[in-house]
C-alpha positions in Angstrom: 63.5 121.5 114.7 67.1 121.0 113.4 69.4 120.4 116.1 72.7 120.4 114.1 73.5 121.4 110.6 76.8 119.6 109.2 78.8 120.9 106.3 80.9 119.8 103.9 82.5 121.2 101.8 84.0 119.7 98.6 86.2 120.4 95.7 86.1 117.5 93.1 87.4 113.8 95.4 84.6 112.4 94.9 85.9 109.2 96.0 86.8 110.9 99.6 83.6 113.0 99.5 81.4 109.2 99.5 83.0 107.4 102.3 83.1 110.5 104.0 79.0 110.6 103.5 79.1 107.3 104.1 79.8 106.8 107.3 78.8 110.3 108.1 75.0 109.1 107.3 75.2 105.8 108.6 75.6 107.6 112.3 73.3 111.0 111.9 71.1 111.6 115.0 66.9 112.0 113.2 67.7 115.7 114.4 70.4 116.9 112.5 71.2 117.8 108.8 74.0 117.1 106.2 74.8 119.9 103.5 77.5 119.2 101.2 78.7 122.6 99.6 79.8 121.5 95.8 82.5 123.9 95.6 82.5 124.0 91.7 84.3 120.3 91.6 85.4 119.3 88.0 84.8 115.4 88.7 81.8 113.2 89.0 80.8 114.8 92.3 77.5 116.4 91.2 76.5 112.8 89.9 77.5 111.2 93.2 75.9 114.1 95.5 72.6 113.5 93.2 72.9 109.8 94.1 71.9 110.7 97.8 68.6 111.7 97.2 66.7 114.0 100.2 69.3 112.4 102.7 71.3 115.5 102.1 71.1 118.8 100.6 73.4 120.4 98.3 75.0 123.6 97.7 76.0 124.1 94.2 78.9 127.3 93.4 79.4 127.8 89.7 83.0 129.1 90.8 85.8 127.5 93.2 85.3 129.9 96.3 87.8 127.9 98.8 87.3 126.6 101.8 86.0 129.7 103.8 83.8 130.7 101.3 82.3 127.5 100.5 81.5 127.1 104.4 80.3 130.5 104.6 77.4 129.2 101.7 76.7 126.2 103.6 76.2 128.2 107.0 73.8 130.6 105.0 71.9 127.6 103.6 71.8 125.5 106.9 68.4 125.4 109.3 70.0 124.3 112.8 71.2 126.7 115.6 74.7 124.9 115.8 77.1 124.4 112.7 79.1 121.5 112.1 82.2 122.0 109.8 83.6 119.0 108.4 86.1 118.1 105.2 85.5 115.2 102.8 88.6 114.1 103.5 87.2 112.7 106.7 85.7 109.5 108.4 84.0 110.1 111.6 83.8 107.5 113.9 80.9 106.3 115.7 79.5 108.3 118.4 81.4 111.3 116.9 78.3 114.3 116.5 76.6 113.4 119.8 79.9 113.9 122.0 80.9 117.4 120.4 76.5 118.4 120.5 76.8 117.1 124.6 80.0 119.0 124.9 78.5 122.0 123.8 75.9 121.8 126.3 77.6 121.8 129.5 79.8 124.2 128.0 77.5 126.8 127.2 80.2 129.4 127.4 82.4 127.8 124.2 81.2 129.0 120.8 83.8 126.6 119.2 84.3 122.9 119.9 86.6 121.1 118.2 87.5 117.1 117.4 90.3 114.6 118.0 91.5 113.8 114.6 93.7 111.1 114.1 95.3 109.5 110.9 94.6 106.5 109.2 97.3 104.9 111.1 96.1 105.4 114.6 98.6 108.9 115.0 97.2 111.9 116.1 96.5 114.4 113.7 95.3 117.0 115.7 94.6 117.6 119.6 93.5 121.3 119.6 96.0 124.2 118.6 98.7 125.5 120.4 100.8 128.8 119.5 104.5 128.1 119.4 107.3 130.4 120.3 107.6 131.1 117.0 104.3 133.0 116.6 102.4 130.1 114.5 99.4 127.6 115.1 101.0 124.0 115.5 98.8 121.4 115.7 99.1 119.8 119.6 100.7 116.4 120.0 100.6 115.5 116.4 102.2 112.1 115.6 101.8 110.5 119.6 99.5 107.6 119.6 95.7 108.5 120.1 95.8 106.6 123.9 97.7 109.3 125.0 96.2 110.4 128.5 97.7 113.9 127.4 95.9 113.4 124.0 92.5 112.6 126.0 92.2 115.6 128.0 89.1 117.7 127.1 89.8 120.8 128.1 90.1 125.0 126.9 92.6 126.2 124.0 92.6 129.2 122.0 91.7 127.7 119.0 91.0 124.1 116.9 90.8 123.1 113.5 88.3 123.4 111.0 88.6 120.0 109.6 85.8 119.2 112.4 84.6 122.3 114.4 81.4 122.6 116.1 80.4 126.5 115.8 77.2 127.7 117.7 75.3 130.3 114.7 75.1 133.0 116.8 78.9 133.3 117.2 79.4 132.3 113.8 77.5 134.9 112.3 78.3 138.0 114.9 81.9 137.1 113.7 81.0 136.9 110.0 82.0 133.9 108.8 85.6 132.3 107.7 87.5 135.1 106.5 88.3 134.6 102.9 90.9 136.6 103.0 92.1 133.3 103.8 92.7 130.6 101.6 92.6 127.1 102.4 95.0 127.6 105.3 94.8 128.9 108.6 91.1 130.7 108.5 89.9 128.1 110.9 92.6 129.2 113.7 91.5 133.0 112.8 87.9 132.5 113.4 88.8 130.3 117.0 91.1 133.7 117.9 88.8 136.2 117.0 85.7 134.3 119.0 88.1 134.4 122.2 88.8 138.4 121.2 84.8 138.6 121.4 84.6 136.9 124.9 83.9 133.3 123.4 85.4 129.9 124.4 87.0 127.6 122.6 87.4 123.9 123.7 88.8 120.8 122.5 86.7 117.6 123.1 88.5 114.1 122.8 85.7 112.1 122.9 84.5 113.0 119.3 86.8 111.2 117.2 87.5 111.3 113.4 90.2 109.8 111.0 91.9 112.6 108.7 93.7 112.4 105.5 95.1 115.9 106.0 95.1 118.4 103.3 94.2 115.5 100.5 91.2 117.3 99.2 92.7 120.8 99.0 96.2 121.4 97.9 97.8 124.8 99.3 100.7 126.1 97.3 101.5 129.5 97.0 97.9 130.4 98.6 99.4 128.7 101.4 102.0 131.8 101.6 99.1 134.2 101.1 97.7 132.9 104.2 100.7 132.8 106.6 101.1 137.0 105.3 98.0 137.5 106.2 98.6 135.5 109.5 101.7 137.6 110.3 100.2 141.1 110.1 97.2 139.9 111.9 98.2 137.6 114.8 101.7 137.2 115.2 103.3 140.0 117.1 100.1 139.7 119.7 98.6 136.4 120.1 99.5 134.4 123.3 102.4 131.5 122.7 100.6 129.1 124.7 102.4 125.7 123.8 105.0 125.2 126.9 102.0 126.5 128.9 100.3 123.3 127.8 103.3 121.4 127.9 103.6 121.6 131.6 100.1 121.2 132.5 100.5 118.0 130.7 103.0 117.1 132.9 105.5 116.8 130.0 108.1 120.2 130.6 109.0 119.9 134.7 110.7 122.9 136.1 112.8 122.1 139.5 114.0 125.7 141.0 117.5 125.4 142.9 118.6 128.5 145.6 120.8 129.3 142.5 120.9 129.1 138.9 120.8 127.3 136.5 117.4 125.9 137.0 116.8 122.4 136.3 114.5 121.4 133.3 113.0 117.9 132.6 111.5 117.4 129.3 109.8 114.2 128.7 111.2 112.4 125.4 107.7 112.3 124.0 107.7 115.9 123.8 111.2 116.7 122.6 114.5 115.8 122.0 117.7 117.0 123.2 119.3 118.8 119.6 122.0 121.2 121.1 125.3 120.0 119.7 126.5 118.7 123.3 127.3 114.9 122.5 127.9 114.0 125.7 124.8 115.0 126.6 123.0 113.3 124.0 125.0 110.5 124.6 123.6 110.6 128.2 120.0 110.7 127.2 120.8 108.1 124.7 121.6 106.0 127.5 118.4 106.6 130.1 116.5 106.3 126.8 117.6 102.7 125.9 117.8 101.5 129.5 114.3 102.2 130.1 113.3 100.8 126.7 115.2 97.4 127.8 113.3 97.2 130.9 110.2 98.0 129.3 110.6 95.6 127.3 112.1 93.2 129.2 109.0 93.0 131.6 107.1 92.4 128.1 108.3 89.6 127.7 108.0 88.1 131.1 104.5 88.8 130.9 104.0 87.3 127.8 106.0 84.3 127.9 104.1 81.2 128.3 105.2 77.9 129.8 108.6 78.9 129.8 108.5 80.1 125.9 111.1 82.9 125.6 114.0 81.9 127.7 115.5 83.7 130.9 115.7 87.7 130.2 118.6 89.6 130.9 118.3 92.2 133.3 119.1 96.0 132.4 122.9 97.2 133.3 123.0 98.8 137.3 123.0 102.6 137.3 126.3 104.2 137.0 128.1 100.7 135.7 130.0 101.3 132.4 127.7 101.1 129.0 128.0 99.9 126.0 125.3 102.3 124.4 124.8 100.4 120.7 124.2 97.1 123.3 121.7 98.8 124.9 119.8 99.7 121.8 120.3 96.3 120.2 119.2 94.6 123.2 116.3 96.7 123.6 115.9 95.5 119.6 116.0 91.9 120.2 113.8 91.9 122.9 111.0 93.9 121.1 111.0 91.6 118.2 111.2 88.6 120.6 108.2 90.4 122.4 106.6 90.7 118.7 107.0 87.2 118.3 105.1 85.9 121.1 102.3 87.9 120.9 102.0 86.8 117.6 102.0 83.3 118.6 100.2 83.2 121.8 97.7 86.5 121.6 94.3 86.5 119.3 94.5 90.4 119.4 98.5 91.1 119.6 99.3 94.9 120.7 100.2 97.8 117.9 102.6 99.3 120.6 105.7 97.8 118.9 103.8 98.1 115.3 105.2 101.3 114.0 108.8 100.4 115.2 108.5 96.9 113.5 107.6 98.4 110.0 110.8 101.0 110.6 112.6 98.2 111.0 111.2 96.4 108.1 111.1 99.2 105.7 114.9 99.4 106.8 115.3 95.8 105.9 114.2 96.2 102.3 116.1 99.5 101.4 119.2 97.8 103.2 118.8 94.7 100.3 117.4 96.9 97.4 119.5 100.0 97.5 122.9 100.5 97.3 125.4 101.8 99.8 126.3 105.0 98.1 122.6 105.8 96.7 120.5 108.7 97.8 116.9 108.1 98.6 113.7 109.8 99.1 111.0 108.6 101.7 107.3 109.6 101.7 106.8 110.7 105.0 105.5 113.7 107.2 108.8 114.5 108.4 109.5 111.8 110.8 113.5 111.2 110.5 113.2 107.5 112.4 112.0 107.0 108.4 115.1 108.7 107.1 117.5 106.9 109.3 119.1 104.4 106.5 122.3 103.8 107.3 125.5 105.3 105.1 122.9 106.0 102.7 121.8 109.8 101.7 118.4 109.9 103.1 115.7 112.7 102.4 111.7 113.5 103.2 109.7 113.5 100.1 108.0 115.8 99.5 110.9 118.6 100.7 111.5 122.0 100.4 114.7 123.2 98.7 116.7 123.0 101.9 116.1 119.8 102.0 113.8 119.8 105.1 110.1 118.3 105.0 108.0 120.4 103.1 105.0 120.5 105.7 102.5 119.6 104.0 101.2 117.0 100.9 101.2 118.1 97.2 98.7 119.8 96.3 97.6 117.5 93.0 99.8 114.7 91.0 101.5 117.9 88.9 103.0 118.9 91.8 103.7 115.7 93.0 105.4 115.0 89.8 107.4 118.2 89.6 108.6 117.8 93.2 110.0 114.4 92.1 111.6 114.7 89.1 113.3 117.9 90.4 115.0 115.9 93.2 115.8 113.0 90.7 117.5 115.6 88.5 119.3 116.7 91.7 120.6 113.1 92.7 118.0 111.2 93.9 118.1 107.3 92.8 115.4 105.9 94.9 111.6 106.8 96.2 110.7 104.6 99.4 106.8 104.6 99.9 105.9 103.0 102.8 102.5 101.0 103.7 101.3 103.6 105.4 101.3 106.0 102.7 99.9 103.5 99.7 96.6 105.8 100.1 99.2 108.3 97.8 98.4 105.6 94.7 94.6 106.1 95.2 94.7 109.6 95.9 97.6 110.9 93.4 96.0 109.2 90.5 98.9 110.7 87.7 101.7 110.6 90.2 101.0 106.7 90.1 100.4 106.0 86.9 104.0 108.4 86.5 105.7 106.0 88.9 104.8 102.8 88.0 104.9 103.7 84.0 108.4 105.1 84.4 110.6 103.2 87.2 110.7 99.8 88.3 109.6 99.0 91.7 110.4 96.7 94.3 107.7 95.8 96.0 108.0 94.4 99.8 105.8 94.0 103.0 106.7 97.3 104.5 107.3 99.0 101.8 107.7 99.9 97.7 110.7 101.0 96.2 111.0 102.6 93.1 114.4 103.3 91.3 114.6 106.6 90.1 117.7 106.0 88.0 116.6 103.3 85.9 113.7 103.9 83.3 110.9 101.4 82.4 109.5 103.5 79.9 
């Protein structure tokens, strides 16, 4: 008897598709089954699937039917009673299958379970799916660190992503598959809301863990936009906008109710920031902010200071005494490098805490000594502005849409990579900053690598390479 069927679907990556086999075989419970749905892929993935022998089966389309379709065939193929969706572009971690297949058990009511997925870096990815007030699926907590007590917090959503989704048949059929009216975009949130419409659960389970390169294996495009229309006159104007319901269960949105108005909101800076054109306020925030970051910080390093290494810290500024806010933040600056430093020296193991804060800083570093004053530069990044933050320099998201904003999503292949590039060169653009964290762009965007290092020198640091747009190596 099959226990589990897992599916995975693939469209040409063969390189994702094998360590995603990899390690997806090296931890398969004797019960369970893998079928890989060759989605028509132009590449060597027939040659590699056939390189797996009777450890898998396959599922061979002559034509590219997406991602619903292509899970659809492997569902119809599959012998367990419970189906496991999961994308090539995906490492599971140890442990993974068991803790959504227990889940399921003593949750007999959910007919979807979903996975923590979390990026290469350590970031979340994805913590379920909450609906914003703006009528769209958002993926919950993206881009906090995966220790996150609000992060590890099993518990009932409307819906989870299809990048690892437990589905039990029964449902899956009585609901009739994916939609593919859908297309590689957002038919894994319809499914989760039209099992609730049905009487279904669906639950998010933090113990099954999985590292994500989102959206490498399947661009989106202007299928993308067929999706969200088809998202709008479906779900839009009725579905329930459950994110600040989450928010405050988390603890993170605080409500405190006076005898009059106006009420008195507390938002926790992991959640949001303050972006309402009131400086003083900001300026206020700015403040707390970098006063609890110096004591943080401070304690740090009396914790971690050994026989006297370190020196005598400074204690934070009293409450209500006058502030010299860019002191604040450069002290809280020092003192996380100088923490840095001795956990560097004394600890085998030193924390990450400070790690993605450190390569900012380094990242700045290089662009401050590269690139000039009055040049405009493009990062790769997933929208995060701390990235963006260069100084008097003309900083941008790359990839971004034509307002200028992050684009939401990777390029779909190198073309578009390419074309997304050279149009912001022609616009102005003198420099491309890709930091460490996104190398994986060189191994994935095969032609937009060979374009950049063919075409424009690059400076190549710790943190960080940068390319200069404006000069020409070609």
């Amino acid at each position: 008897m099959i226990r589990a069927s897992v599916i995975v679907p693939a469209h040409g990556h063969a390189a994702l598709t094998r360590r995603c086999l990899d390690a997806l075989l090296a931890d398969l419970p004797a019960d369970c089954e893998v079928i890989v749905v060759d989605d028509a892929s132009p590449d060597s993935t027939p040659e590699l699937l056939g390189g797996y022998g009777e450890r898998i089966r396959v599922v061979s389309l002559i034509e590219n039917e997406g991602f619903a379709g292509a899970c659809n065939a492997g569902a119809a193929a599959a012998g367990g009673e419970t189906l496991v969706f999961l994308n090539n572009d995906t490492q599971p971690r140890p442990g993974w299958l068991e803790a959504l297949l227990s889940y399921a058990v003593r949750h007999p009511r959910a007919d979807v379970v979903g996975a923590k997925l979390v990026f290469p870096t350590g970031a979340v990815q994805h913590a379920g799916v909450v609906i914003g007030q703006d009528g769209y699926p958002h993926n919950l907590y993206a881009g906090l660190t995966e220790d996150r007590p609000e992060v590890n917090r099993s518990r009932r959503l409307q819906a989870v992503t299809g990048a690892c989704m437990l589905v039990r048949r029964a449902a899956f059929e009585a609901l009739g598959g994916f939609d593919r009216g859908y297309l590689n975009s957002l038919e894994d949130v319809d499914l989760c809301l039209r099992a609730g419409a049905r009487g279904g659960e669906v639950h998010y389970c933090h113990q099954a863990v999985v590292v994500h390169l989102e959206s490498a294996s399947r661009g989106r495009g202007e299928r993308f936009e067929r999706s969200v229309a088809l998202w709008r006159e479906r779900w839009r104007d009725t579905v329930r906008r459950d994110d600040l319901e989450v928010y405050t269960e988390d603890g993170l949105i605080e409500l405190e109710y006076a005898a009059t108005y106006p009420l008195r909101l507390s938002v926790s800076p992991r959640l949001a920031s303050v972006d309402d054109g009131r400086r003083d306020e900001l300026e206020l925030l700015l403040e707390a902010y970098a006063r609890q970051v110096s004591d943080l910080l401070a304690e740090v390093v009396r914790l971690t200071a050994i026989a006297g290494e370190g020196g005598a810290v400074r204690s934070a500024p009293a409450v209500g005494a006058e502030v010299d806010h860019r002191g604040l933040l450069d002290e809280a600056s020092r003192l996380e490098a100088e923490a840095r430093a001795l956990q560097e020296r004394f600890l085998a193991a030193p924390s990450t805490t400070l790690g993605y804060r450190y390569l900012v800083e380094q990242i700045r570093a290089a662009v401050e000594e590269t690139v000039p004053d009055d040049a405009a530069v493009l990062v790769v990044s997933r929208g995060d502005r701390e990235l963006v933050a260069l100084g008097a320099r003309a900083a941008g998201h790359f990839p971004q849409d034509r307002g200028g904003a992050y684009l939401g999503h990777h390029p779909r292949d190198s073309e578009d990579a390419i074309a997304q590039l050279e149009r912001l060169r022609e616009d102005g653009a003198g420099y491309l900053v890709l930091p460490a964290t996104a190398y994986w762009w060189l191994d994935h965007y095969r032609g937009f690598a060979a374009h950049l290092r063919g075409r424009y020198p690059a400076a190549d640091r710790d943190a960080c390479t940068i390319f200069e747009l404006a000069g020409s190596t070609s």
